[in-house]
N, CA, C and O atoms as CSV, one atom per row, in Angstrom:
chain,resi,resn,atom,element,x,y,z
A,1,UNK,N,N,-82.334,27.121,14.346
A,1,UNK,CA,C,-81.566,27.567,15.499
A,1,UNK,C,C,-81.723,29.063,15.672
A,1,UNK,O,O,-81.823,29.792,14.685
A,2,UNK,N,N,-81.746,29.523,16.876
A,2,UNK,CA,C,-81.856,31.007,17.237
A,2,UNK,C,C,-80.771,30.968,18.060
A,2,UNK,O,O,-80.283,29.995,18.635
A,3,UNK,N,N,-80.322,32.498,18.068
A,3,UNK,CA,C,-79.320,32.910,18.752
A,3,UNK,C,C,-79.744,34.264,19.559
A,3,UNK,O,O,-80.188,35.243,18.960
A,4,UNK,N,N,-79.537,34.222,21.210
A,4,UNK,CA,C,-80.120,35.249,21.425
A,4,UNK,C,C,-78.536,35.888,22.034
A,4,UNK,O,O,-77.563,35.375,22.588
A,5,UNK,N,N,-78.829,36.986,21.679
A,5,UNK,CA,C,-77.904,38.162,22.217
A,5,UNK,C,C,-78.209,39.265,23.392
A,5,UNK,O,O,-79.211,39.979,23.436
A,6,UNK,N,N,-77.023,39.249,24.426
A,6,UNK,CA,C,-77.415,39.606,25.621
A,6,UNK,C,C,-76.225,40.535,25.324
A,6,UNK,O,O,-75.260,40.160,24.658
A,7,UNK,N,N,-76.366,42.015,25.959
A,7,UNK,CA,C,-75.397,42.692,25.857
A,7,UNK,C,C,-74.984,43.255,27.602
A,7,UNK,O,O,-75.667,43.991,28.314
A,8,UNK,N,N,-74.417,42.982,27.738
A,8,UNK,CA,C,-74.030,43.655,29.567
A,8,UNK,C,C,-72.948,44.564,29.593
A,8,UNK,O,O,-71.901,44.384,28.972
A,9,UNK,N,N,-73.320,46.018,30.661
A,9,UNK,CA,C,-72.645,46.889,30.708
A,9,UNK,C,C,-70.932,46.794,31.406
A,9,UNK,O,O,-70.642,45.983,32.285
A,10,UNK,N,N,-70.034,47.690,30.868
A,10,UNK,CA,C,-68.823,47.047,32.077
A,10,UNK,C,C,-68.993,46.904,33.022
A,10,UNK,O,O,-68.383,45.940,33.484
A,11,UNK,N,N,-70.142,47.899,34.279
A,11,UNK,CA,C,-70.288,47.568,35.708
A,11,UNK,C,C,-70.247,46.653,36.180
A,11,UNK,O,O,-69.452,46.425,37.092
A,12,UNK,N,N,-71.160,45.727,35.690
A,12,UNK,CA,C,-72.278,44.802,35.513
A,12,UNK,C,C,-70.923,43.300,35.925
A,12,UNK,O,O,-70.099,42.980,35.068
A,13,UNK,N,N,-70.980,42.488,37.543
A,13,UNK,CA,C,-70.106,40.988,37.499
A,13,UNK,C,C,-70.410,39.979,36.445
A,13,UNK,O,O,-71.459,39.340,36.535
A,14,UNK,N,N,-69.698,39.804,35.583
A,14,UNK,CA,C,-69.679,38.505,34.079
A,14,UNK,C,C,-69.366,37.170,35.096
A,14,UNK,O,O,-69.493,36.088,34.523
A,15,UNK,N,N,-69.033,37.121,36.314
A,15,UNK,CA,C,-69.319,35.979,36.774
A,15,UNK,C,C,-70.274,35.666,37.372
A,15,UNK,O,O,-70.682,34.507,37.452
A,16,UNK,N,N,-71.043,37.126,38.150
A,16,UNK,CA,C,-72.498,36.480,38.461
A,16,UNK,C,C,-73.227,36.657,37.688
A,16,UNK,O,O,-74.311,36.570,38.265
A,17,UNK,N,N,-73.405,36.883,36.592
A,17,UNK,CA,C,-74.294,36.861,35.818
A,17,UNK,C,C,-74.037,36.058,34.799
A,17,UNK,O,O,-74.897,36.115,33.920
A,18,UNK,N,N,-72.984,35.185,34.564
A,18,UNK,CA,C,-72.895,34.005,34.084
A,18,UNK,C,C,-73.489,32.300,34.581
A,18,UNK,O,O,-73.865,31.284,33.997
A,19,UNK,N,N,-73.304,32.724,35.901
A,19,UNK,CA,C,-73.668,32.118,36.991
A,19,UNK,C,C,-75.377,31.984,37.137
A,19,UNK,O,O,-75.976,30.925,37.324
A,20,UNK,N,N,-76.083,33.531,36.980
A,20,UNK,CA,C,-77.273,33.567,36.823
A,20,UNK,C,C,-77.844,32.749,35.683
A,20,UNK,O,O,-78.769,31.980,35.945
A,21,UNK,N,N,-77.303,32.854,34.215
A,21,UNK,CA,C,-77.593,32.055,33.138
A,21,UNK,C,C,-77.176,30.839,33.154
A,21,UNK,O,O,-77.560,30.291,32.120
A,22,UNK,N,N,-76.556,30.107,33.837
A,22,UNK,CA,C,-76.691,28.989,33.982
A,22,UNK,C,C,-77.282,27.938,34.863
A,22,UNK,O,O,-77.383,26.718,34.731
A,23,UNK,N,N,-77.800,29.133,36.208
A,23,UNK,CA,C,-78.850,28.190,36.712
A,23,UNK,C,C,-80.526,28.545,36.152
A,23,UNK,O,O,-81.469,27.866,36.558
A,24,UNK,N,N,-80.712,29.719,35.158
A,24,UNK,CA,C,-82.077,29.516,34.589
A,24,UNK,C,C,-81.959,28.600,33.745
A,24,UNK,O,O,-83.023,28.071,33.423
A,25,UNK,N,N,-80.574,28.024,33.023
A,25,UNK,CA,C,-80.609,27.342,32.031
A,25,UNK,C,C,-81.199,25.942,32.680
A,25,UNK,O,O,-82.174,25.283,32.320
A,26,UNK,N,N,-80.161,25.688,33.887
A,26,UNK,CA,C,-80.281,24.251,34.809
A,26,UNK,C,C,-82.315,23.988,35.430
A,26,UNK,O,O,-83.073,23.032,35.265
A,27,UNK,N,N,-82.533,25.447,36.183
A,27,UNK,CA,C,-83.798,24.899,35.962
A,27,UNK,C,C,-84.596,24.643,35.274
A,27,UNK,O,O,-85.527,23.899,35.584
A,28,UNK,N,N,-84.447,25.226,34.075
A,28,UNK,CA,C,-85.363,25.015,32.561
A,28,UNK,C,C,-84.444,23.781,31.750
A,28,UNK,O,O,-84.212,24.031,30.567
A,29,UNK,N,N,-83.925,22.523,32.270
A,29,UNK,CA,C,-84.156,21.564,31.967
A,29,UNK,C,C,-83.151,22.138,30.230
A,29,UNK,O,O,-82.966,21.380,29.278
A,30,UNK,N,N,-82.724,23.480,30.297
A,30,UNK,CA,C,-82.185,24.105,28.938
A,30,UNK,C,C,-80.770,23.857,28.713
A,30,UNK,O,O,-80.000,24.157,29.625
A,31,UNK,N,N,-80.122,23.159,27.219
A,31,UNK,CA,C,-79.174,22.772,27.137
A,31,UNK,C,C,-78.770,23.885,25.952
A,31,UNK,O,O,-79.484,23.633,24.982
A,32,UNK,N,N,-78.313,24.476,25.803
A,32,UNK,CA,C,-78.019,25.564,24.658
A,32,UNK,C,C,-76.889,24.744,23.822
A,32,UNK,O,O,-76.368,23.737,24.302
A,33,UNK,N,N,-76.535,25.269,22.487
A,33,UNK,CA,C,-75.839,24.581,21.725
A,33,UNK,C,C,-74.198,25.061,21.639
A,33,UNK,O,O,-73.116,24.525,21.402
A,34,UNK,N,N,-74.802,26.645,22.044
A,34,UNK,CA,C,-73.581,27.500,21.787
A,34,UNK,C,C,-73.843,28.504,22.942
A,34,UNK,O,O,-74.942,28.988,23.217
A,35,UNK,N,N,-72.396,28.800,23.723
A,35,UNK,CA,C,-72.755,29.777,24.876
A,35,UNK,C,C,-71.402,29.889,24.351
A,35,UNK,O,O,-70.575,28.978,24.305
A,36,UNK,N,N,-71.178,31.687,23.764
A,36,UNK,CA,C,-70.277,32.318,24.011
A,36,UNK,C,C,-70.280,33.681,24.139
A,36,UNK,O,O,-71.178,34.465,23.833
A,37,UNK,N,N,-68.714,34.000,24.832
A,37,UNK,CA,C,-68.916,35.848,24.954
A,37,UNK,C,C,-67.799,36.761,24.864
A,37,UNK,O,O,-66.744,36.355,25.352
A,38,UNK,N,N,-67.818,38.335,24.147
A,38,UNK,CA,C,-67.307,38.868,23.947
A,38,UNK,C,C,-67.236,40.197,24.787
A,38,UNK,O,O,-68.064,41.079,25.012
A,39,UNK,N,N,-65.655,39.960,25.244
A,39,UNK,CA,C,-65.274,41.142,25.893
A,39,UNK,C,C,-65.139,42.553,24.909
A,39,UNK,O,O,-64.427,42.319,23.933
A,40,UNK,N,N,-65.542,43.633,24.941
A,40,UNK,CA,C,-65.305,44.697,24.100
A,40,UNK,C,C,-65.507,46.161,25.386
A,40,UNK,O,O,-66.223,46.117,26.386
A,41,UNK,N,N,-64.745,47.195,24.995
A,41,UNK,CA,C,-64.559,48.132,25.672
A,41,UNK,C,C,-65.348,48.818,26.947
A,41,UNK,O,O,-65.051,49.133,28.099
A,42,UNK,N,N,-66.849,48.894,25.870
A,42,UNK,CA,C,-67.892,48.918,26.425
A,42,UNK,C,C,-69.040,48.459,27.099
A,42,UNK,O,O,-69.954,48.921,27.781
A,43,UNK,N,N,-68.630,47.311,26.628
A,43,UNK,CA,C,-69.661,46.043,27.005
A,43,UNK,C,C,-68.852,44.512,26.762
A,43,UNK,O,O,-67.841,44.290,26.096
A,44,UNK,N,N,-69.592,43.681,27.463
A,44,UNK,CA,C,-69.796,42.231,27.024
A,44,UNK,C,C,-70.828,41.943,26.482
A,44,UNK,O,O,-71.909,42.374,26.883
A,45,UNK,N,N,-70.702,41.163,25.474
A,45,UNK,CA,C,-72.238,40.408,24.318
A,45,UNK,C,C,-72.063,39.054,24.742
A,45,UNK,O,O,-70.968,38.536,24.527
A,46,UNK,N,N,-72.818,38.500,25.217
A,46,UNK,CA,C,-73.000,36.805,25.311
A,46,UNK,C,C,-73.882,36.824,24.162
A,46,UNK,O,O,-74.614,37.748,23.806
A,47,UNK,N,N,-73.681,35.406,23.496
A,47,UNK,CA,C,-74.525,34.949,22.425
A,47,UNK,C,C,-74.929,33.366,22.859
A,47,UNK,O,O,-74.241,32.362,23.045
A,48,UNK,N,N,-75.853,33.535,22.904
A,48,UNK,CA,C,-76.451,31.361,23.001
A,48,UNK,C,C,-77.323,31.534,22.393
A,48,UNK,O,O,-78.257,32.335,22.339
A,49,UNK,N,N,-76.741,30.126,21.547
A,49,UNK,CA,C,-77.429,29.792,20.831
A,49,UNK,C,C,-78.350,28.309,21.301
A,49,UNK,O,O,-77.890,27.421,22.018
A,50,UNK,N,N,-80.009,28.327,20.576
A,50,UNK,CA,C,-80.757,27.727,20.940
A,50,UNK,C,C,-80.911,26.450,19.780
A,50,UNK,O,O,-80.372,26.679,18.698
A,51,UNK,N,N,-81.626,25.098,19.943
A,51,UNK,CA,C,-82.137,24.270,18.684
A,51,UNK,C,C,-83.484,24.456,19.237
A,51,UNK,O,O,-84.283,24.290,18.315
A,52,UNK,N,N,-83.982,24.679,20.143
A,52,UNK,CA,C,-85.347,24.824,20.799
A,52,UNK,C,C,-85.724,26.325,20.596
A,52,UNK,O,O,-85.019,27.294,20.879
A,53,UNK,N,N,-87.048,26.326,20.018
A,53,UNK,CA,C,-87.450,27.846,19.910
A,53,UNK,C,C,-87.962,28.096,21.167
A,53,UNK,O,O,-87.614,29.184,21.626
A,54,UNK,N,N,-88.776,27.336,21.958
A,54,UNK,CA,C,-89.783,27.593,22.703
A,54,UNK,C,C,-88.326,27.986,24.088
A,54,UNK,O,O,-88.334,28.788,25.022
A,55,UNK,N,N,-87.687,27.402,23.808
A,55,UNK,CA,C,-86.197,27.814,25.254
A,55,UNK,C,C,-85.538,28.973,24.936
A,55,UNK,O,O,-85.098,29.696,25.830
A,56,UNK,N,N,-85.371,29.333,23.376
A,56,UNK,CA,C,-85.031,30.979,23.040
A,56,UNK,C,C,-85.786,31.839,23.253
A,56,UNK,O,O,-85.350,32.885,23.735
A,57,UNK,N,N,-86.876,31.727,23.029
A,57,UNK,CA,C,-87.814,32.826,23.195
A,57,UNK,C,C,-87.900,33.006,25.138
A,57,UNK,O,O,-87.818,34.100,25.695
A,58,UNK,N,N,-88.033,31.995,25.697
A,58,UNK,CA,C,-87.908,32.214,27.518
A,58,UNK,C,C,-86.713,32.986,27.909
A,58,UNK,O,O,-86.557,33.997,28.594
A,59,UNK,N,N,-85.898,32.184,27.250
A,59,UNK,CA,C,-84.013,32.679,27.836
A,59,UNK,C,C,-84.575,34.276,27.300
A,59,UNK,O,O,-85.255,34.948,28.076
A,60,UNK,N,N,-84.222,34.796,25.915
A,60,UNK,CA,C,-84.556,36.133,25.475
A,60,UNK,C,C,-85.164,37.081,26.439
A,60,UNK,O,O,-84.654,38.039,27.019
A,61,UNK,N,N,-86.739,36.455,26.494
A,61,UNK,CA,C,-87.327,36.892,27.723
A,61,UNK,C,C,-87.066,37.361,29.157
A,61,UNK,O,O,-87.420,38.420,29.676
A,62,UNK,N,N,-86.435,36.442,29.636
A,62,UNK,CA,C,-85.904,36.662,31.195
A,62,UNK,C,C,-84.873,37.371,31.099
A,62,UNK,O,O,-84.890,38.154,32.048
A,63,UNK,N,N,-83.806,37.560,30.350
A,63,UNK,CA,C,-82.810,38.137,30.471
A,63,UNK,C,C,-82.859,39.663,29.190
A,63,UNK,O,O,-81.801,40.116,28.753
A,64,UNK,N,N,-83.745,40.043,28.918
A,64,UNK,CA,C,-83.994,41.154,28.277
A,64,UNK,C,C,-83.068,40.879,26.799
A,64,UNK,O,O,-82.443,41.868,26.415
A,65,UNK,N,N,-82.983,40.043,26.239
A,65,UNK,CA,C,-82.144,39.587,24.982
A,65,UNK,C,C,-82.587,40.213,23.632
A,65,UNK,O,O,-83.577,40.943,23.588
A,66,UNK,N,N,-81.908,39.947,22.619
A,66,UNK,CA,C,-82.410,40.745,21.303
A,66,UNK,C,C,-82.101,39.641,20.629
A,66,UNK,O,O,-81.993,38.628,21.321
A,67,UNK,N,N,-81.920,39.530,19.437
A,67,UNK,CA,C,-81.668,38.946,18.152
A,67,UNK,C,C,-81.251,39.464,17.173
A,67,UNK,O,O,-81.579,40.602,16.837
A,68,UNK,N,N,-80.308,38.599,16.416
A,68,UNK,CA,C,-80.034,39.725,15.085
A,68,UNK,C,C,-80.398,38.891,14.032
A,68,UNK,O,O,-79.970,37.738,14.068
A,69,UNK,N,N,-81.287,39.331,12.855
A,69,UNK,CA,C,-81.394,38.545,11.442
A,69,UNK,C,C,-80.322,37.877,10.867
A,69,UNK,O,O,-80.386,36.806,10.264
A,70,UNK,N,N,-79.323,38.558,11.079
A,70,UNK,CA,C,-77.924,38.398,10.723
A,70,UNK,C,C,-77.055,37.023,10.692
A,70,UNK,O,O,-76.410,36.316,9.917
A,71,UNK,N,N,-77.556,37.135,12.339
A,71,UNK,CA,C,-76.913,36.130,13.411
A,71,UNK,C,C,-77.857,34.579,13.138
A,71,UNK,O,O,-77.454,33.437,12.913
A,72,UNK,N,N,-79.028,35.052,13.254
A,72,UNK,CA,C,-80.135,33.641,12.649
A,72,UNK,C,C,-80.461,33.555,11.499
A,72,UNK,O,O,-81.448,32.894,11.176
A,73,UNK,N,N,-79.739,34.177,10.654
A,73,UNK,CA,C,-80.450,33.763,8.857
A,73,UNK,C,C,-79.808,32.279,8.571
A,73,UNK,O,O,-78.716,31.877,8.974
A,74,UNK,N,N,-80.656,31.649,7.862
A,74,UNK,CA,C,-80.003,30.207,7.336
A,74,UNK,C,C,-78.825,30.495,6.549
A,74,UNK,O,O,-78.552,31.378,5.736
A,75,UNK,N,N,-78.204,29.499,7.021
A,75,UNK,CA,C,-76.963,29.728,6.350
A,75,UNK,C,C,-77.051,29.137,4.590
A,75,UNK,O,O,-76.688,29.873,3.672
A,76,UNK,N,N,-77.454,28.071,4.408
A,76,UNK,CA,C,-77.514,27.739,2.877
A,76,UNK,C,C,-78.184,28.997,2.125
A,76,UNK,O,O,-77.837,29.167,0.956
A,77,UNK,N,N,-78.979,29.766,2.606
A,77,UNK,CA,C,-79.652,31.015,2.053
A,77,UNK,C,C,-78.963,32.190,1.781
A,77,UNK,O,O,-79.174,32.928,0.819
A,78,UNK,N,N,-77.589,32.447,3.229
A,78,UNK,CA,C,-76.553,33.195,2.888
A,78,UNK,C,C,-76.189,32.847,1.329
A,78,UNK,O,O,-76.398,33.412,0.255
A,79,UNK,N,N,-75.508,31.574,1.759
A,79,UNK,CA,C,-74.901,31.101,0.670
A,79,UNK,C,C,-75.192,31.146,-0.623
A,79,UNK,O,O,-74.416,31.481,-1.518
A,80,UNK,N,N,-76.318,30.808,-0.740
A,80,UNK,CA,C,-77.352,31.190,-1.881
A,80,UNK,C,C,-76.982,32.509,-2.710
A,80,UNK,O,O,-76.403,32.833,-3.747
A,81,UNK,N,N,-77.757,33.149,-1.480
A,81,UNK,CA,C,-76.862,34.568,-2.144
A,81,UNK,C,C,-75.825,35.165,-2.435
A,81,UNK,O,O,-75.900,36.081,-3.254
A,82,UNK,N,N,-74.901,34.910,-2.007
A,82,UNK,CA,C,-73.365,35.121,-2.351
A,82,UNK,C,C,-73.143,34.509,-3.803
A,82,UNK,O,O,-72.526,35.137,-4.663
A,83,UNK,N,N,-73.805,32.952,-4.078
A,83,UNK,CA,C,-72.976,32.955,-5.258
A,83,UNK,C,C,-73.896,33.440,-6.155
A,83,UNK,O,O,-73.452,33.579,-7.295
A,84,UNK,N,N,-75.607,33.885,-5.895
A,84,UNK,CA,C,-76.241,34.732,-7.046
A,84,UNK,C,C,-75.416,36.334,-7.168
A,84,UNK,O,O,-74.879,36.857,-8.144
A,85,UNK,N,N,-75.531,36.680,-6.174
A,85,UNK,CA,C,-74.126,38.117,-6.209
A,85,UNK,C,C,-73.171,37.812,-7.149
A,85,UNK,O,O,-73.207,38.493,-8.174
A,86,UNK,N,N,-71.790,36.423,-7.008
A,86,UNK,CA,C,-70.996,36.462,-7.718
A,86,UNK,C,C,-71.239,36.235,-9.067
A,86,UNK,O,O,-70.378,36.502,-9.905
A,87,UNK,N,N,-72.410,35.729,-9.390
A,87,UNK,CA,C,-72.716,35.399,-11.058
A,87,UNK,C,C,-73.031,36.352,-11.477
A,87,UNK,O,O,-72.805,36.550,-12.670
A,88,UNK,N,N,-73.697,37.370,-10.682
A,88,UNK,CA,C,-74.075,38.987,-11.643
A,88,UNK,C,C,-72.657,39.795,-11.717
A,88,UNK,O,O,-72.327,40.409,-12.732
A,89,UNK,N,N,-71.843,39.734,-10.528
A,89,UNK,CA,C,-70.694,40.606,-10.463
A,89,UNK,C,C,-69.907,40.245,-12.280
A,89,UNK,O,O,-69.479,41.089,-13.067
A,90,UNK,N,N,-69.968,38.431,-12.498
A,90,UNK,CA,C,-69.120,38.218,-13.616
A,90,UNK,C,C,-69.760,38.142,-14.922
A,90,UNK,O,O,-69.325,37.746,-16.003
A,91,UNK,N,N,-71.143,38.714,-14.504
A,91,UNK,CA,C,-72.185,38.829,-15.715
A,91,UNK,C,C,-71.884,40.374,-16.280
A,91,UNK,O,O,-71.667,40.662,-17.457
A,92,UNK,N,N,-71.927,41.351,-15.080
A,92,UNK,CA,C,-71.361,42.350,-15.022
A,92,UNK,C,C,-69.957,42.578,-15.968
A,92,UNK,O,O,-69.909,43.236,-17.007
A,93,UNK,N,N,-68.988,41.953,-15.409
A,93,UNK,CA,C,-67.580,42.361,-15.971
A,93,UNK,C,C,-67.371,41.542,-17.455
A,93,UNK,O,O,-66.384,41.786,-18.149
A,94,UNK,N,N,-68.230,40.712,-17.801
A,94,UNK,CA,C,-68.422,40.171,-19.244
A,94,UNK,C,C,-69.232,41.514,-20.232
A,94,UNK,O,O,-68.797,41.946,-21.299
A,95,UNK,N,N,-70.138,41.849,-19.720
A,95,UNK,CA,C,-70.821,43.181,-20.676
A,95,UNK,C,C,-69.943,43.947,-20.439
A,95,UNK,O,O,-69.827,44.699,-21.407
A,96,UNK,N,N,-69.142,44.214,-19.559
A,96,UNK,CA,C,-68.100,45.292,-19.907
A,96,UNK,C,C,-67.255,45.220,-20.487
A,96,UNK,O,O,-66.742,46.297,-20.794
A,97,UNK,N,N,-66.668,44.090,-20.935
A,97,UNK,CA,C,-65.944,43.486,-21.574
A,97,UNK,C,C,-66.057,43.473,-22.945
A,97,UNK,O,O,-65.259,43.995,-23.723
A,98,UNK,N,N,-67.186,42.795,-23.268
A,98,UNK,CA,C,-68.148,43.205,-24.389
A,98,UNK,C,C,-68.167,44.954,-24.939
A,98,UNK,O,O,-67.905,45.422,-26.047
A,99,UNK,N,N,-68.492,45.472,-23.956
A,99,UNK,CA,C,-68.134,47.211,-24.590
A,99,UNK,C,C,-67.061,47.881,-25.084
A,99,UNK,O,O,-66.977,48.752,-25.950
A,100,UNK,N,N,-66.052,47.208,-24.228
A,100,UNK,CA,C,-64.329,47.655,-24.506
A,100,UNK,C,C,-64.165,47.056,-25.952
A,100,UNK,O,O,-63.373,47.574,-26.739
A,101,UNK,N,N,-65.136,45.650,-26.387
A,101,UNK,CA,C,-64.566,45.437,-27.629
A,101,UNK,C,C,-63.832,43.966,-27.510
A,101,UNK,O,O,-63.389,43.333,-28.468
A,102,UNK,N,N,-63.797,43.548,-26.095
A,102,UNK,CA,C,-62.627,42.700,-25.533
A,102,UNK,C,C,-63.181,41.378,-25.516
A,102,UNK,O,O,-64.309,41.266,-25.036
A,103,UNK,N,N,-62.493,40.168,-26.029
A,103,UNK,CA,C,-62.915,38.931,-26.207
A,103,UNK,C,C,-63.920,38.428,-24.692
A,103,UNK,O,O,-63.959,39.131,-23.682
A,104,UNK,N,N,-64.666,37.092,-24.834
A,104,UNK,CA,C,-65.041,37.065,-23.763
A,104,UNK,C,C,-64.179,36.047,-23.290
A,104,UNK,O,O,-63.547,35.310,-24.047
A,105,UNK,N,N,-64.118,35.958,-21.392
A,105,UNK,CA,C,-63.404,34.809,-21.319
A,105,UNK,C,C,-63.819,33.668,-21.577
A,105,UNK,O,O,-65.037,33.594,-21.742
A,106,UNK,N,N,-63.120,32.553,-21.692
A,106,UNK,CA,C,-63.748,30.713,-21.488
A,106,UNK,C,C,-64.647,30.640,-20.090
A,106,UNK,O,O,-64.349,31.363,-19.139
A,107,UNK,N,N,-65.498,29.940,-20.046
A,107,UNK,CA,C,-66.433,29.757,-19.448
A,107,UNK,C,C,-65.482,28.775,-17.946
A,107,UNK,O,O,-66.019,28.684,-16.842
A,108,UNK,N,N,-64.373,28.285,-18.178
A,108,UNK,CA,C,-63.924,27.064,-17.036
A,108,UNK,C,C,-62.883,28.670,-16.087
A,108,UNK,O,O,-62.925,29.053,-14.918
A,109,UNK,N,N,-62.344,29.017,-16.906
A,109,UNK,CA,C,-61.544,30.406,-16.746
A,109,UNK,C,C,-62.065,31.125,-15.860
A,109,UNK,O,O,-61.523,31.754,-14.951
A,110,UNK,N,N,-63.802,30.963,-16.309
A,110,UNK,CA,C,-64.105,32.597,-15.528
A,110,UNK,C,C,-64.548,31.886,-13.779
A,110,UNK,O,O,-64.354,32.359,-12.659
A,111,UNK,N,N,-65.238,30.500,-14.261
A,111,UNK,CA,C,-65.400,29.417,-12.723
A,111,UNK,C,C,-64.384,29.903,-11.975
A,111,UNK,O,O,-64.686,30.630,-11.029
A,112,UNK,N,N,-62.798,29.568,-12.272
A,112,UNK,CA,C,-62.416,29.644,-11.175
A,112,UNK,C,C,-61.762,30.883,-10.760
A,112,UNK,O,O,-60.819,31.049,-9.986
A,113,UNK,N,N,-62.238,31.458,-11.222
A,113,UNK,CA,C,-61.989,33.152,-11.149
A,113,UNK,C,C,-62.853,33.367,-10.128
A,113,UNK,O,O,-62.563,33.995,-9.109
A,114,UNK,N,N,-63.634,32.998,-10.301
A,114,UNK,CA,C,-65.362,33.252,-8.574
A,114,UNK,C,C,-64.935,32.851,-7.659
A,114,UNK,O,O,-64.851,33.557,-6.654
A,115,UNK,N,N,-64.355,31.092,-7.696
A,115,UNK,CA,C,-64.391,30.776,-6.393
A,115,UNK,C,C,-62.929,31.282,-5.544
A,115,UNK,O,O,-62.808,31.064,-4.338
């Protein structure tokens, strides 16, 4: 899935140009998975999201869109990493533990200490 990000200035009508993205969507036969948007001071961000690459990369296109790694990284891969992070963080506070002199904890103890 891709997510493309459209950022529009305050000037700028969020109803015709909502209006605009939904009839390029209607003629491109394009069903997006996720169409949402954020009001903020300076701007509005629409985000739609795609399951079709070949319809993200057009939408992106026509409407001058960006992407963020952020926004499209796999999520099990996030995840991934978070709990390799949390096993060093408590790999971490065990050698320190170890230095102070200080018992280590039980192994079921320190589980649910992570999650």
């Amino acid at each position: 899935m891709r997510t493309i990000i459209i950022k529009l200035p305050p000037t700028v009508d969020l109803s015709l140009e909502m209006a605009e993205m939904r009839g390029w969507l209607d003629s491109h036969s394009s069903a997006p998975s996720s169409f949402k948007y954020d009001l903020e001071r300076e701007s509005t961000i629409i985000h739609v999201q795609f399951t079709a690459e070949e319809q993200a990369e057009l939408f992106k296109k026509h409407f001058d869109g960006n992407e963020s790694q952020f926004v499209n990284c796999e999520r099990p891969r996030l995840l991934e990493t978070m709990e390799r992070a949390c096993w060093w963080r408590l790999m971490a506070e065990e050698s320190a533990r170890r230095q102070m002199g200080l018992p280590p904890r039980e192994p079921r103890r320190l589980w649910r200490m992570s999650r």
